[in-house]
C-alpha positions in Angstrom: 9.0 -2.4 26.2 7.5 -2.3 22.9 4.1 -2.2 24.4 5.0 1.9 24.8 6.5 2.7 21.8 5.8 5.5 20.1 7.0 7.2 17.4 8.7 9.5 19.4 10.8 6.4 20.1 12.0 6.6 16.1 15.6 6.7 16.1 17.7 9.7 13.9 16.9 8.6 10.1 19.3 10.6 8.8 21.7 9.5 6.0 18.8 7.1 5.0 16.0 7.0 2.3 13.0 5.3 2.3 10.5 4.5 -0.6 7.1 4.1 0.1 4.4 2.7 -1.8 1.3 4.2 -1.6 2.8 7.2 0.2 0.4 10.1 -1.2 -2.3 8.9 1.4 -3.5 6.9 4.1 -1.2 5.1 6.3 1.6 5.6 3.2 1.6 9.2 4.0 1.4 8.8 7.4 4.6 6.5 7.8 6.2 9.1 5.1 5.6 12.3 7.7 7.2 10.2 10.7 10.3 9.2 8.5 10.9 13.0 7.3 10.1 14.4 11.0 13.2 11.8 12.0 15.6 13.2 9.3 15.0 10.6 6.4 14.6 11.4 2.8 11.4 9.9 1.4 10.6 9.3 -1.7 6.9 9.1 -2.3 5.4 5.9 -4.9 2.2 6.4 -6.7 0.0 6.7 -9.9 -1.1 10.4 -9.7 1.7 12.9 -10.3 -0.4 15.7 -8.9 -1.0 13.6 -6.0 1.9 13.0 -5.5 3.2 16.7 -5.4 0.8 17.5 -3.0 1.5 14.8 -0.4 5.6 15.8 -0.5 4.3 19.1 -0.1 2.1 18.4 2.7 5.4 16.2 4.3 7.4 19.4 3.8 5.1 21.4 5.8 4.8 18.9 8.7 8.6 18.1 8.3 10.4 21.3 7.5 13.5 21.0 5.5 12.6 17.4 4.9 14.1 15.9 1.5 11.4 14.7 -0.4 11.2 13.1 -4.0 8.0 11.6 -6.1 7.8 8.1 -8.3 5.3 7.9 -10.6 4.4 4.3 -10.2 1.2 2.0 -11.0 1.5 -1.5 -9.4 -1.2 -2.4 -11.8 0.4 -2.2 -14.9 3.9 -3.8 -15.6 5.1 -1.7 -17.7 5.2 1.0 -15.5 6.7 -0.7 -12.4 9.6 -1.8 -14.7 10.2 2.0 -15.4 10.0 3.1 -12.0 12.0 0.2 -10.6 14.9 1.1 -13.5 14.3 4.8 -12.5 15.2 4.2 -9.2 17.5 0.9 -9.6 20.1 3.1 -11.8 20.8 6.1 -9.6 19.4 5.6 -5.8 20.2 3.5 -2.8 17.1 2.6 -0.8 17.8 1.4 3.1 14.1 1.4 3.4 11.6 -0.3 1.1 7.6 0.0 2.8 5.5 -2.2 0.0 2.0 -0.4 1.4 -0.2 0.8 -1.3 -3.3 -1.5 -2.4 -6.6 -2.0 -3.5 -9.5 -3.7 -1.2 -13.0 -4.9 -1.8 -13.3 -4.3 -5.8 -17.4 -5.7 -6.3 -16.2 -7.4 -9.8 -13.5 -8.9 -10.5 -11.3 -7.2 -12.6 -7.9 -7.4 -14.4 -4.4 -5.8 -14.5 -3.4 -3.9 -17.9 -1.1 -7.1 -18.1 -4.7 -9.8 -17.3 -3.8 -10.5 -13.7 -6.8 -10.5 -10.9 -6.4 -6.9 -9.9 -6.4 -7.2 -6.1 -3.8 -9.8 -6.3 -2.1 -8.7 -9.1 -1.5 -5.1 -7.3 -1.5 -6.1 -3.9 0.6 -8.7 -4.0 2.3 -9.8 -7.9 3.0 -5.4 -8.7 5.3 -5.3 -5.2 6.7 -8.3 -6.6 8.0 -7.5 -9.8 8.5 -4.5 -8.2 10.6 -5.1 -5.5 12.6 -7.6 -7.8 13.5 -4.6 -10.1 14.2 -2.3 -7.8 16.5 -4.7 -5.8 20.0 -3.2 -6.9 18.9 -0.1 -4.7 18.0 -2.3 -1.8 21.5 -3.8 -2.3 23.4 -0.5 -2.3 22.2 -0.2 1.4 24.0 -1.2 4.6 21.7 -1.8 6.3 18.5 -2.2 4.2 15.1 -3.5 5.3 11.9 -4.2 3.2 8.6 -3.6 5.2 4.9 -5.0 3.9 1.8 -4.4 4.8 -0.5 -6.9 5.3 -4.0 -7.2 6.8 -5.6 -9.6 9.4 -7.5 -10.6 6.3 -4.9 -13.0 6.2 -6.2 -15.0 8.4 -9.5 -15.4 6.7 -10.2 -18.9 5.7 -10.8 -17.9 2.2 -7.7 -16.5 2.2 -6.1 -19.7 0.9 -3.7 -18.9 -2.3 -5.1 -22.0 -4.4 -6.9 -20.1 -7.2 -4.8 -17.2 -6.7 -6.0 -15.6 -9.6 -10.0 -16.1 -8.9 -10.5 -17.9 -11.8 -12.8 -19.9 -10.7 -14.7 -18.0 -8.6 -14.2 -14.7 -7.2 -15.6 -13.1 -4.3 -14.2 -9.2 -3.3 -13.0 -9.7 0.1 -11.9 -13.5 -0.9 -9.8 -11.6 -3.6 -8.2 -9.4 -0.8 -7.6 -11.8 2.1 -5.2 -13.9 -0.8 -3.9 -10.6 -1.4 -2.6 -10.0 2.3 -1.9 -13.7 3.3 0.4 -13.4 -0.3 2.2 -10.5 1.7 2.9 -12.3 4.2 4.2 -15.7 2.5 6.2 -13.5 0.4 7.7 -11.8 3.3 9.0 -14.8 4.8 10.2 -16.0 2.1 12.4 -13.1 1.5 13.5 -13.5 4.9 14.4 -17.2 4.6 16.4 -16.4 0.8 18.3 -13.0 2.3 19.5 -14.8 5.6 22.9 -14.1 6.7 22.7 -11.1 4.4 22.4 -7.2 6.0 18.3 -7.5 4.4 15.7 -7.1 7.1 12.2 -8.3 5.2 9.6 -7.8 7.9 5.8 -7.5 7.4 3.2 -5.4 9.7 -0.7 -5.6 9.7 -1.7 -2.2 10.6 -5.1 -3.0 12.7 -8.0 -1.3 11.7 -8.3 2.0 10.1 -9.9 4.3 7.4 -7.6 4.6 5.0 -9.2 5.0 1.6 -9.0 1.7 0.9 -12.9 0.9 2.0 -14.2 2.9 -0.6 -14.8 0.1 -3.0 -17.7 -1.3 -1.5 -20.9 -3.8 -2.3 -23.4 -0.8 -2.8 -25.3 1.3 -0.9 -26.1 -0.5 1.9 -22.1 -1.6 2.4 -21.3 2.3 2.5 -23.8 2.4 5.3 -22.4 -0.4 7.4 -18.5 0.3 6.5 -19.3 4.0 7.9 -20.9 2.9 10.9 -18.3 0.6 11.7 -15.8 3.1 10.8 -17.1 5.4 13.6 -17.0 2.6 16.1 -14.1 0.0 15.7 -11.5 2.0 13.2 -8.9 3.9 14.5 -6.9 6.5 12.4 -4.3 6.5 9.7 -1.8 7.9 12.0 -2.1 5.3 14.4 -2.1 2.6 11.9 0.7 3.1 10.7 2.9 2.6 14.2 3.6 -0.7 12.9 4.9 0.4 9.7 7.1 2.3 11.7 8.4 -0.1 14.2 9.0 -2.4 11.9 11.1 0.3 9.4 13.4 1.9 12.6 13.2 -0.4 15.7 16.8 -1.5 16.7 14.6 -4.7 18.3 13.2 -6.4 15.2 14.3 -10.1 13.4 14.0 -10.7 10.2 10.4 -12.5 9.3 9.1 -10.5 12.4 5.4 -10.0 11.7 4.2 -7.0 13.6 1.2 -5.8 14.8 -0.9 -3.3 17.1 -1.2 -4.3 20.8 -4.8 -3.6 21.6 -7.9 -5.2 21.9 -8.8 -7.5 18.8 -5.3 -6.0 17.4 -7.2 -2.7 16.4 -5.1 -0.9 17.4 -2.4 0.2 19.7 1.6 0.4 20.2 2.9 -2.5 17.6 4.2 -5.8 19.4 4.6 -9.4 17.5 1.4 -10.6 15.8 0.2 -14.4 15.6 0.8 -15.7 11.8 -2.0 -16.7 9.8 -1.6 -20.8 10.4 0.5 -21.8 7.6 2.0 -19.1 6.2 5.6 -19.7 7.2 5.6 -23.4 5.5 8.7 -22.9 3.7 7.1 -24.8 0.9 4.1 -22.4 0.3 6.7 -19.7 0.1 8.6 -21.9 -2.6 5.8 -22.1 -4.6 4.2 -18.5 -4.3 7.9 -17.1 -5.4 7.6 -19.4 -8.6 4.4 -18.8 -9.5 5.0 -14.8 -8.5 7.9 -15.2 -11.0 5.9 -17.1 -14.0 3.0 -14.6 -13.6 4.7 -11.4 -13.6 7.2 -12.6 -15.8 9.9 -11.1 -13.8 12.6 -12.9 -11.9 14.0 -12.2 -8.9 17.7 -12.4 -8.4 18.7 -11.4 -5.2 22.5 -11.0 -6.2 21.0 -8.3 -8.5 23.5 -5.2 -7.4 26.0 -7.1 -4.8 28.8 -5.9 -6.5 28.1 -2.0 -5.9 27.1 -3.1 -2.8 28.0 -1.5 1.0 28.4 -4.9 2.5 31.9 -6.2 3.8 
């Protein structure tokens, strides 16, 4: 039952490579340690080369003999997820594609190099263009699946993607529950446009956990309350990111599952299906998100990109 899975339950990953977002830290390195421990080859996505380094040298000493490669990539700044994506488009095959790094509770509202709302535009619009650049890889797979992490942010009621781009008012978490519900529209969508096809696009909300990402916070007194309620209702890194990993490995998943810890409140827990924000599976609000994802990054996605070097039969 998935209600006792583990990661001990991981099946051999040998033979595949997974490319992980945010995977010098938080739940990123987390779900990068369990895939090395398991035989896969990880390559590790982020903005600090020396941070980088270290984290595949901290997955080689939890994961001896583990294959391990860096991607210098910044989700907020267009430019450089087109040369990663090419980078990696050109000469890899990627059977696993975790979307997990982000950016949480910025006080002011701020803007990509490129003049997108930066939560959104790196949460949500930099795995985009991302992912539709990279896609070739994805396509070289058998069997490939894309994993993102969401939030239960998405359920907020401000988390409504009208205004995607807080023009016209902007509040920090507002900004971040859009972020995650656009994770999850996007997700389904991919799903719906990839059926029939050998792509599993599944998306996970990891409970509750300190991860780095609370550090932006609302001044002192928000530091105060986020560390309180850290000690009392978060669980860790390593637990949050069982639904990363159940999602990326279990033989049991569908594509458009949406995953989730099993515990109380969804805190944590061993992953199981989640509830969807209400919503978020209207075909037609994934319609629209893809077109706008596409007119605001500037990037199409064509998910034929690669099919002729492709493994399928």
């Amino acid at each position: 039952m998935v209600n006792h899975w583990t990661p001990d339950d991981i099946p051999d990953q040998t033979g595949r490579t997974a490319l992980i977002t945010g995977g010098n830290s938080g739940i990123g390195l987390e779900t990068a340690h369990a895939l090395a421990r398991h035989g896969a080859r990880v390559i590790l996505a982020g903005r600090s080369e020396g941070r980088l380094d270290q984290a595949a040298e901290a997955v080689r000493a939890a994961a001896p003999g583990a294959r391990t490669d860096t991607l210098v990539l910044d989700l907020a700044d267009l430019s450089s997820v087109r040369d990663a994506a090419t980078r990696i488009a050109e000469t890899e095959t990627v059977d696993l594609l975790v979307n997990n790094a982000g950016v949480m509770n910025l006080p002011e509202r701020r803007t990509t190099r490129d003049g997108l709302e930066m939560t959104v535009g790196t949460n949500h619009l930099g795995h985009f263009a991302f992912n539709a650049q990279v896609w070739p890889a994805v396509r070289r797979s058998a069997a490939p699946r894309v994993v993102t992490v969401s939030a239960v942010a998405a359920r907020w009621p401000m988390g409504r993607l009208d205004d995607l781009m807080s023009e016209k008012s902007y509040r920090s978490m507002g900004a971040y529950a859009k972020s995650k519900r656009a994770n999850i529209v996007y997700t389904l969508e991919l799903a719906r446009r990839t059926e029939g096809s050998p792509v599993k696009a599944l998306v996970v909300h990891p409970g509750a956990a300190m991860t780095g990402l609370q550090r932006h916070g609302n001044g002192g007194l928000n530091r105060v309350i986020t560390s309180i309620a850290a000690r009392m209702l978060m669980g860790s890194a390593q637990g949050a990111a069982w639904p990363s990993l159940y999602a990326a490995t279990s033989p049991h998943v569908r594509s458009g599952d949406f995953i989730g810890p099993a515990g109380r409140d969804q805190t944590s827990g061993a992953p199981k299906p989640a509830r969807l924000p209400t919503g978020s599976d209207d075909p037609a609000e994934g319609r629209r998100l893809w077109a706008v994802s596409e007119r605001l990054t500037g990037v199409p996605f064509d998910l034929d990109a690669g099919a002729a070097s492709s493994h399928e039969t």
